[in-house]
MMTF fields as JSON, N, C-alpha, C and O atoms, coordinates in Angstrom:
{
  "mmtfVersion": "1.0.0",
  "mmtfProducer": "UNKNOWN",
  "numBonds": 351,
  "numAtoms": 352,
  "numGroups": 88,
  "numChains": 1,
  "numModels": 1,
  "chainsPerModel": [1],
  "groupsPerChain": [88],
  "chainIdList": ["A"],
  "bondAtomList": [4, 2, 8, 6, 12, 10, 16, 14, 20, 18, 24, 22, 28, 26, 32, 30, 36, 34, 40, 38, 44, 42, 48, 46, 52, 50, 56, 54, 60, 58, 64, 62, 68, 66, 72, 70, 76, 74, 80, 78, 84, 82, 88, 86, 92, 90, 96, 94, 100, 98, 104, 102, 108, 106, 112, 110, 116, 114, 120, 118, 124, 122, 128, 126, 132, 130, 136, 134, 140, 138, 144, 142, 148, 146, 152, 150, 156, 154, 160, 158, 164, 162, 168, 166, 172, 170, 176, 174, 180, 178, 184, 182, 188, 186, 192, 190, 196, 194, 200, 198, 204, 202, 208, 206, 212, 210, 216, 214, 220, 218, 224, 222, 228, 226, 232, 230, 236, 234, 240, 238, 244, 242, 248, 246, 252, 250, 256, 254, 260, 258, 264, 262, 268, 266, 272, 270, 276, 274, 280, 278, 284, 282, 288, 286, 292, 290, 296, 294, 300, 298, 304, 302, 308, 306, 312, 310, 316, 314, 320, 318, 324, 322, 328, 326, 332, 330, 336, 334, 340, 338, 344, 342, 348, 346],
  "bondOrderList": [1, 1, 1, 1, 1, 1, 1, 1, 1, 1, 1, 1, 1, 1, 1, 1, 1, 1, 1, 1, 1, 1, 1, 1, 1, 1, 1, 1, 1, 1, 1, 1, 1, 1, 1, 1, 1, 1, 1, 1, 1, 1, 1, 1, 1, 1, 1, 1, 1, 1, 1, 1, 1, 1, 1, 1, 1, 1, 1, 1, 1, 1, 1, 1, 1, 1, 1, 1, 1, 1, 1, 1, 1, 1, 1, 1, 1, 1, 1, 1, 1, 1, 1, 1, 1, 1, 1],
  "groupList": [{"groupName": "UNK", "atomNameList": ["N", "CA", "C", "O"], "elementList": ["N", "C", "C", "O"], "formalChargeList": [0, 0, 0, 0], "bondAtomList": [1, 0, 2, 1, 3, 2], "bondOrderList": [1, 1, 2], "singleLetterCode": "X", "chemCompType": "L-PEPTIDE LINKING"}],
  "groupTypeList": [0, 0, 0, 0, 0, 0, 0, 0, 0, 0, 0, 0, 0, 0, 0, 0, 0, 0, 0, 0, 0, 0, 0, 0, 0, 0, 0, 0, 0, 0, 0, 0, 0, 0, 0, 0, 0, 0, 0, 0, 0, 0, 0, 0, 0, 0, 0, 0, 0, 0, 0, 0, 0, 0, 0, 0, 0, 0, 0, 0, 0, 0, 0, 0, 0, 0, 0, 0, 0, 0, 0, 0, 0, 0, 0, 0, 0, 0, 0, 0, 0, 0, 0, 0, 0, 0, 0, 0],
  "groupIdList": [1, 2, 3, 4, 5, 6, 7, 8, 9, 10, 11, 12, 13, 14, 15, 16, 17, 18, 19, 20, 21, 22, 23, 24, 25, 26, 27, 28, 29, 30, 31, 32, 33, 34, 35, 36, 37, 38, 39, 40, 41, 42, 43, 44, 45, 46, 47, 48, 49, 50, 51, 52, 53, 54, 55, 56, 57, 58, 59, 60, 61, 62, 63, 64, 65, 66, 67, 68, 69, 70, 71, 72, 73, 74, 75, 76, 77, 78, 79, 80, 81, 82, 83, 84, 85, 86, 87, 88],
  "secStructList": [7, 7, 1, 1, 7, 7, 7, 1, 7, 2, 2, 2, 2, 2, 2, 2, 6, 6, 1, 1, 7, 2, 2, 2, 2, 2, 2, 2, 2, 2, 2, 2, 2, 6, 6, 1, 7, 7, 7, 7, 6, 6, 2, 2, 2, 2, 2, 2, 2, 7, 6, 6, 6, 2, 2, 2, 2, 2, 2, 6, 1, 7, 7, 7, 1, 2, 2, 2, 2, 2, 1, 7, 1, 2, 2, 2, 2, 2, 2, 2, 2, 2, 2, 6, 7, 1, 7, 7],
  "xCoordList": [17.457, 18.228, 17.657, 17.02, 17.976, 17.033, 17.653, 17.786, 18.16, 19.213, 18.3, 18.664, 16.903, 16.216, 15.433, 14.969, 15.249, 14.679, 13.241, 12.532, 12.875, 11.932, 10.465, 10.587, 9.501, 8.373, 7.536, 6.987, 7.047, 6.286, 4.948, 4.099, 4.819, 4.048, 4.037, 4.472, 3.286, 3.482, 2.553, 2.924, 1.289, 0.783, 1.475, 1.203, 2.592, 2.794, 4.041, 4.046, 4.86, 5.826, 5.041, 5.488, 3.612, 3.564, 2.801, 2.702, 2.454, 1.656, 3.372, 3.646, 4.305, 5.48, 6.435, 7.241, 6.024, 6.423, 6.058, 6.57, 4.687, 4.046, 4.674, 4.513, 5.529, 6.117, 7.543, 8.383, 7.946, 8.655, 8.318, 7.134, 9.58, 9.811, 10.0, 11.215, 9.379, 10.06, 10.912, 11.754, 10.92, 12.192, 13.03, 14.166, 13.107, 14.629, 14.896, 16.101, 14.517, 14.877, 15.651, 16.611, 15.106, 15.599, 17.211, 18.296, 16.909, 17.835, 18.967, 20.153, 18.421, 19.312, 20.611, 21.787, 19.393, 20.237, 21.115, 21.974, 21.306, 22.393, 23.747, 24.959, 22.825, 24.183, 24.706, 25.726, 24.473, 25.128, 25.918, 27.113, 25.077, 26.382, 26.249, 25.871, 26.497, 26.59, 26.18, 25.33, 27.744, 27.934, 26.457, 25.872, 26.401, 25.498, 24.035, 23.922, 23.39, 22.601, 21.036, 20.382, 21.039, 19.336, 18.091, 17.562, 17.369, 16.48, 15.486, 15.817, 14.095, 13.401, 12.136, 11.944, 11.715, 10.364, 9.427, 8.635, 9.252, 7.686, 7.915, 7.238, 9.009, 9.401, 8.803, 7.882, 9.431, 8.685, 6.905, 6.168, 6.596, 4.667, 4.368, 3.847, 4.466, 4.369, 4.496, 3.624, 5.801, 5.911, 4.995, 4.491, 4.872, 3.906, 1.921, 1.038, 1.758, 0.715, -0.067, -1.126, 1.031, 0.421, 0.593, 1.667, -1.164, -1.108, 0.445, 0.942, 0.862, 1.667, 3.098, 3.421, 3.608, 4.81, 3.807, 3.501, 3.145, 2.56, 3.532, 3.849, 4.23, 5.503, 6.438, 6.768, 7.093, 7.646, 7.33, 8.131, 5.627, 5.552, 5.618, 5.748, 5.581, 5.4, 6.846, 7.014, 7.918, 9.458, 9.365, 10.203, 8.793, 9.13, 10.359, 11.397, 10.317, 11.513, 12.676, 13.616, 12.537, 14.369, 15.03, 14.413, 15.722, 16.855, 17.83, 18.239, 18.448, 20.579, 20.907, 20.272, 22.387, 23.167, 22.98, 23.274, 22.521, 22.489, 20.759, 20.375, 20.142, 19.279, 19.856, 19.768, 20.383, 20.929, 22.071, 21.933, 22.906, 23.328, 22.436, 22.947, 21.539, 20.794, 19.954, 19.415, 19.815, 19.156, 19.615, 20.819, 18.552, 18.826, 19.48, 19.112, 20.358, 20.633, 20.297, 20.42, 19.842, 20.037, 18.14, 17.797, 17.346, 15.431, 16.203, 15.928, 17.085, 17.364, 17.778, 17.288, 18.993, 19.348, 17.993, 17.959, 17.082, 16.051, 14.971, 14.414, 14.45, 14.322, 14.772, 14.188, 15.916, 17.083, 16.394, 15.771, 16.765, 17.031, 15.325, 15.052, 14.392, 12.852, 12.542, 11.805, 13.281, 13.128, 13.92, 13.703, 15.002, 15.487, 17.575, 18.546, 17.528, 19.247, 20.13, 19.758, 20.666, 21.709, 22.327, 22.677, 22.896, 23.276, 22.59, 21.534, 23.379, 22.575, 23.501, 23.103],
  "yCoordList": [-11.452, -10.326, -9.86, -10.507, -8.773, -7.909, -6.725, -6.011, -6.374, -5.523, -4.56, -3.874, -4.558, -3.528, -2.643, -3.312, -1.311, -0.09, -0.897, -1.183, -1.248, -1.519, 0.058, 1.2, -0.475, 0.815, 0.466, -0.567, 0.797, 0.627, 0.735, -0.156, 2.007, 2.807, 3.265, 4.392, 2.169, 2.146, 3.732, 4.383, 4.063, 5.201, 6.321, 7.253, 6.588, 7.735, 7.851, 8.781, 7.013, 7.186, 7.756, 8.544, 6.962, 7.136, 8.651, 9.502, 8.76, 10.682, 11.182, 11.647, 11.062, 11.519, 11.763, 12.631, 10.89, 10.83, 11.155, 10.931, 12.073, 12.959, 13.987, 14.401, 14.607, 15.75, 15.538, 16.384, 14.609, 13.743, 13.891, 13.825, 14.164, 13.52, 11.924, 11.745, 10.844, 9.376, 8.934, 8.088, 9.259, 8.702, 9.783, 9.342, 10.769, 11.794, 10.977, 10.947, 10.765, 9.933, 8.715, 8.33, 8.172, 6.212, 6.994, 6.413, 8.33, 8.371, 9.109, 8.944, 10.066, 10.155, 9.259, 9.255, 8.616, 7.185, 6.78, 6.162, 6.883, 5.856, 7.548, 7.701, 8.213, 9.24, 9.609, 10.195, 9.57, 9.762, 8.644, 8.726, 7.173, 6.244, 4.88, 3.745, 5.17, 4.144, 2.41, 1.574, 2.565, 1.087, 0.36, -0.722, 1.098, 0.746, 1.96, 2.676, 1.848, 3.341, 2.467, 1.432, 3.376, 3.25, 2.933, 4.029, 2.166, 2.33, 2.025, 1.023, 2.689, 2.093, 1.355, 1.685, 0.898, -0.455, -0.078, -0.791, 1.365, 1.867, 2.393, 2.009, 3.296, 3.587, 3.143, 3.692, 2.078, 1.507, 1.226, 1.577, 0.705, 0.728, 1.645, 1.823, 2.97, 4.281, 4.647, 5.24, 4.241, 4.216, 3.647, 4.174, 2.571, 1.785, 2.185, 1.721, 2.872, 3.288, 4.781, 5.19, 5.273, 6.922, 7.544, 7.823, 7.978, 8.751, 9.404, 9.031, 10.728, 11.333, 10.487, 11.254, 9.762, 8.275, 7.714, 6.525, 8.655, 7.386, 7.617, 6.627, 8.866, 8.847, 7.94, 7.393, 7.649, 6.798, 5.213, 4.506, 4.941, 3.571, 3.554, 2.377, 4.524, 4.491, 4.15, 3.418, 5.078, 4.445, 2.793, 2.142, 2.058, 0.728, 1.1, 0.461, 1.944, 2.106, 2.056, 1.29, 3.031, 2.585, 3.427, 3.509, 4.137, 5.082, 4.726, 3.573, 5.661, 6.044, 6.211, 6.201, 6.451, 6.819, 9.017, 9.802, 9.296, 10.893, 10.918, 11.916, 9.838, 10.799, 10.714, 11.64, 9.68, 9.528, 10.973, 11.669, 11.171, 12.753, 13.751, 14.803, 13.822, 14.755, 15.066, 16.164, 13.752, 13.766, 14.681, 14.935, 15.425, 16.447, 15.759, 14.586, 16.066, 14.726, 15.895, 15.641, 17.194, 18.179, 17.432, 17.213, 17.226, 16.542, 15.417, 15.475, 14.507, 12.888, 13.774, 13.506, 15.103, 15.104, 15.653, 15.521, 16.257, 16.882, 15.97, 16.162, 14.452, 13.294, 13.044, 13.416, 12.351, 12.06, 12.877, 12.359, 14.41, 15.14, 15.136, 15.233, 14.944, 14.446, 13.591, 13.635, 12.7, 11.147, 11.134, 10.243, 11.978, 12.424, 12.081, 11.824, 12.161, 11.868, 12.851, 13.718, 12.765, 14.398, 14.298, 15.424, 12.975, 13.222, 11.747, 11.194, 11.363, 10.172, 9.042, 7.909],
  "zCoordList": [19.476, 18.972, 17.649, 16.819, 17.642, 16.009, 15.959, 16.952, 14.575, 14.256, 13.533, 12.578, 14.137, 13.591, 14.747, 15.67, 14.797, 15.601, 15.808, 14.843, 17.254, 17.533, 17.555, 17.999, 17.02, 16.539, 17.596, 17.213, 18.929, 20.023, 19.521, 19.534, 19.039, 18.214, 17.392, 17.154, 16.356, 14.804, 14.171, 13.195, 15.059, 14.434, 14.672, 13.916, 15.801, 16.238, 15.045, 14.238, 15.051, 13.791, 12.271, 11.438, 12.3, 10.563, 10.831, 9.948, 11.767, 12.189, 11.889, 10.783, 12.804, 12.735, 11.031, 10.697, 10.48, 8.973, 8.299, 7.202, 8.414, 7.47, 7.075, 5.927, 7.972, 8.318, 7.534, 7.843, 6.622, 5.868, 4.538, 4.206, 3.376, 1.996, 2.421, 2.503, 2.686, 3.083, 1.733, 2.032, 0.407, -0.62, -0.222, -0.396, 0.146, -0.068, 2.249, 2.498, 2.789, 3.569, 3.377, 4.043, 2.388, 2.416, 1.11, 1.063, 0.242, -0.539, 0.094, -0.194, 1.119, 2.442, 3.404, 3.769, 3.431, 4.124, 3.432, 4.06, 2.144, 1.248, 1.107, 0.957, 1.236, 1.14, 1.885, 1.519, 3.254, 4.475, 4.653, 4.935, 4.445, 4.629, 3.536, 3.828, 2.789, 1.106, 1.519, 1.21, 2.67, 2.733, 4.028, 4.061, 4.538, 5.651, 6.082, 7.077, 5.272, 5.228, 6.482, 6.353, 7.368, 8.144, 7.754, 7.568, 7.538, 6.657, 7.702, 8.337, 8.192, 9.373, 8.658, 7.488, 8.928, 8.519, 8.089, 7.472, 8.345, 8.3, 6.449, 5.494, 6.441, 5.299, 4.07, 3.466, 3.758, 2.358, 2.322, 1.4, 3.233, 3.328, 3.178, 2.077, 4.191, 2.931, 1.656, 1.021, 1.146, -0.148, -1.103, -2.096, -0.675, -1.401, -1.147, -1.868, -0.277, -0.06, -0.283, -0.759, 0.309, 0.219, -0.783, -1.317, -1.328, -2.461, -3.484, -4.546, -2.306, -2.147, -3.059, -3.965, -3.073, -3.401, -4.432, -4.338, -5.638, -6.575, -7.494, -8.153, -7.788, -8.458, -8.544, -9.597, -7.05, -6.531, -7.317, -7.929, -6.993, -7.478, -8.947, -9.283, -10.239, -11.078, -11.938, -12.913, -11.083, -11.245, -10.576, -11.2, -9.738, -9.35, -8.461, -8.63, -7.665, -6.846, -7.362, -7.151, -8.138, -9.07, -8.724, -7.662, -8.635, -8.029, -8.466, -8.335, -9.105, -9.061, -8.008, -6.953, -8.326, -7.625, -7.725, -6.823, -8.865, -9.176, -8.128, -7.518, -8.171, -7.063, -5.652, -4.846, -5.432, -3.951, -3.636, -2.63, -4.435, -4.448, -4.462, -4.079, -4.692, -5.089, -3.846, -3.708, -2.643, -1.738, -0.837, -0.809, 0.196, 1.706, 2.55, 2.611, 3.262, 3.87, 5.485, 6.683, 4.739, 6.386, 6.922, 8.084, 5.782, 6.358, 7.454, 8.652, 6.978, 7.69, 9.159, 10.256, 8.857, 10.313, 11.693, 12.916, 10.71, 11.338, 11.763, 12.844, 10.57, 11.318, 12.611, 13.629, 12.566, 13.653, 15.05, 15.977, 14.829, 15.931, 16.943, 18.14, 15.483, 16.115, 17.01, 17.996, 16.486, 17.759, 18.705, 19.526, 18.958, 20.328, 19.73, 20.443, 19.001, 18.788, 18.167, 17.376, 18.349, 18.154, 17.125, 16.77, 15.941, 15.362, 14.339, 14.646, 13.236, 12.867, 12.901, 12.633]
}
């Protein structure tokens, strides 16, 4: 058992996530649902890798609560609706 989204295909997701802010995603996730927010696997290795997120590493992943407000939460539903699900 594994309480995590199995990735079949790890390149087709990270091709798929280009098309992605991945922090206004993971800051998404906490604002749509605080107590229990989605977070998928691939997420943070991006972060930590791609050029693009050197901002990101330069904060050390720190985040408020005023960026998690501040996050789209309409990119997460357009995520979502990408991988075939209607709502999140």
């Amino acid at each position: 058992y594994s309480n995590t989204m199995a990735c079949p295909e790890p390149e087709m997701w990270l091709m798929y996530d280009l098309n992605f802010n991945v922090t206004n995603l993971i800051l998404a996730s906490f604002r749509h649902n605080p107590e229990a927010p989605i977070l998928f696997t691939q997420w943070m290795p991006q972060l930590e890798v791609y050029e693009k997120y050197a901002d990101q590493r330069e904060r050390g992943f720190q985040w408020t609560w005023n960026d998690v407000e501040a996050a789209d939460v309409n990119e997460l539903k357009k995520y979502y609706r990408g991988i075939g699900y209607d709502s999140i």
